[in-house]
N, C-alpha and C positions, 0 to 999 in steps of 0.2 A: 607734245600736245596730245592728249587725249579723245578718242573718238567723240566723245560728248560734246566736249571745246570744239572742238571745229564744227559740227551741227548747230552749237549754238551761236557761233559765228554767221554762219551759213543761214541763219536763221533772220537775221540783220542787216544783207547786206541785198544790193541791185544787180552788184555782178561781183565778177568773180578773179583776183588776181593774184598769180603765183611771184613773188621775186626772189631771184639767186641769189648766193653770198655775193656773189659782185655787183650785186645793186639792181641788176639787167632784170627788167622783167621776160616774164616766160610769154610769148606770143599769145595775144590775146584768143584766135584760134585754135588753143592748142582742147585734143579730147582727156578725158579720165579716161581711159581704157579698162583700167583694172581696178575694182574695191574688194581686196579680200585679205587672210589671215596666213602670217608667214610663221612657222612654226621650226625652228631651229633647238634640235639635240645635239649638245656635243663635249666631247672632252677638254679644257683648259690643259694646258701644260703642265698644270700641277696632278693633272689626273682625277679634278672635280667632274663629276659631270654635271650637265646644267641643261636648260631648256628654256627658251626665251620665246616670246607669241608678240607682234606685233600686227597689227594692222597696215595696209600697204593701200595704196593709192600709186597708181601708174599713171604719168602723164604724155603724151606724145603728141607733137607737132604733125598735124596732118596738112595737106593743101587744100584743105575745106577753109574758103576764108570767108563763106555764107553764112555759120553757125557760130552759134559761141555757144558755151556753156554757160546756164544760169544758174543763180544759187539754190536755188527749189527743186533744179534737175537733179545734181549733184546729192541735194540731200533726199530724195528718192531715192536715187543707186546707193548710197547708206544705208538707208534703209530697211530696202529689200537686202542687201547682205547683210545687215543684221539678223533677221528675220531666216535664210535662208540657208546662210553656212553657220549660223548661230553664234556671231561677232560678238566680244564683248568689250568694254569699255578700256579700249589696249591702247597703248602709246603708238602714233600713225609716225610709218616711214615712209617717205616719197621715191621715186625711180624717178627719173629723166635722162633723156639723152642727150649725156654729150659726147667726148671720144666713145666710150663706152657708157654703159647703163651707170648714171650715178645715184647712189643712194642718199638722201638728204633726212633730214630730224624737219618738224616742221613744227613753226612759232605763227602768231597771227599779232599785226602791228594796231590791229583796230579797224585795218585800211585792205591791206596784203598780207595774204598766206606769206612763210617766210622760211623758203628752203634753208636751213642751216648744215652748218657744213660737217659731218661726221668724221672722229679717226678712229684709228683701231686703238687699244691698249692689249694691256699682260695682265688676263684675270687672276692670275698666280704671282705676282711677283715675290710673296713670301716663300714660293716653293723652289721657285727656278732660279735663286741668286742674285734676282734684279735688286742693286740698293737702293731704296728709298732717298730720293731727291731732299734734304732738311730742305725746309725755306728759307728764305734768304729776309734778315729782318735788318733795318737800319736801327741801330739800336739809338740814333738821335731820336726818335719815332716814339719810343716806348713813352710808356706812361709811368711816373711815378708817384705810390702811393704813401700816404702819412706813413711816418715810421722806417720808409726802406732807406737803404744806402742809394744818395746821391753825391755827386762829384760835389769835394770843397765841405761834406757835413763834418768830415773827421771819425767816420763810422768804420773805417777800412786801416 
């Protein structure tokens, strides 16, 4: 989801709610702590290099259970980081704590911001030997079209 999407979310709603892959929402208490710009250089195993810019949003569980955040607060602290570290319309990653700092991709249901769950991959795998997975197709599935070989036409 794109800085924009989520402003213009934010822009609709009365309040404001995070939910986890597991369904669990994130405590209605919780603050934004952080809006800023994650900037990662680095070498792929194939020895590409590469540079990726996300937008980041930190959420944390404080014992402040007087305040909530509202959707108009939120999109002021955007704002101002736009404005200020000169953000630009980048795909947002979320932090939250659980064992450790988790990193999430973030979706919006209409309703609830929507932690998604992130993995790593192999940005090389044509370098480093990794084979490509074929798909796996049931070929009762297939479609067939005038003119090809079907079972029983006598074309085979």
């Amino acid at each position: 989801m794109k800085l924009s999407e989520v402003k213009s979310a934010l822009a609709n709603l009365e309040t404001i709610a995070f939910q986890l892959p597991t369904g669990e929402l994130v405590p209605t208490h919780f603050h934004v702590t952080e809006v800023g710009k994650i900037t990662k250089n680095f070498i792929d195993c194939g020895g590409t290099v590469r540079n990726e810019h996300v937008a980041n949003f930190q959420l944390w569980n404080a014992d402040d259970y007087n305040h909530r955040l509202h959707p108009e607060k939120l999109l002021s602290i955007i704002e101002l980081s736009e404005k200020v570290l000169e953000l630009e319309d980048l795909e947002v990653e979320v932090e939250y704590q659980a064992e450790t700092i988790g990193k999430f991709g973030l979706d919006f249901d209409g309703v609830n911001f929507l932690l998604t769950s992130k993995q790593t991959d192999c940005l090389a795998k044509d370098k480093c030997g990794i084979p490509v997975q074929k798909p796996k197709v049931r070929l009762s599935t297939l479609q067939t079209t005038e003119g090809s070989c079907t079972p029983g036409s006598g074309c085979c």
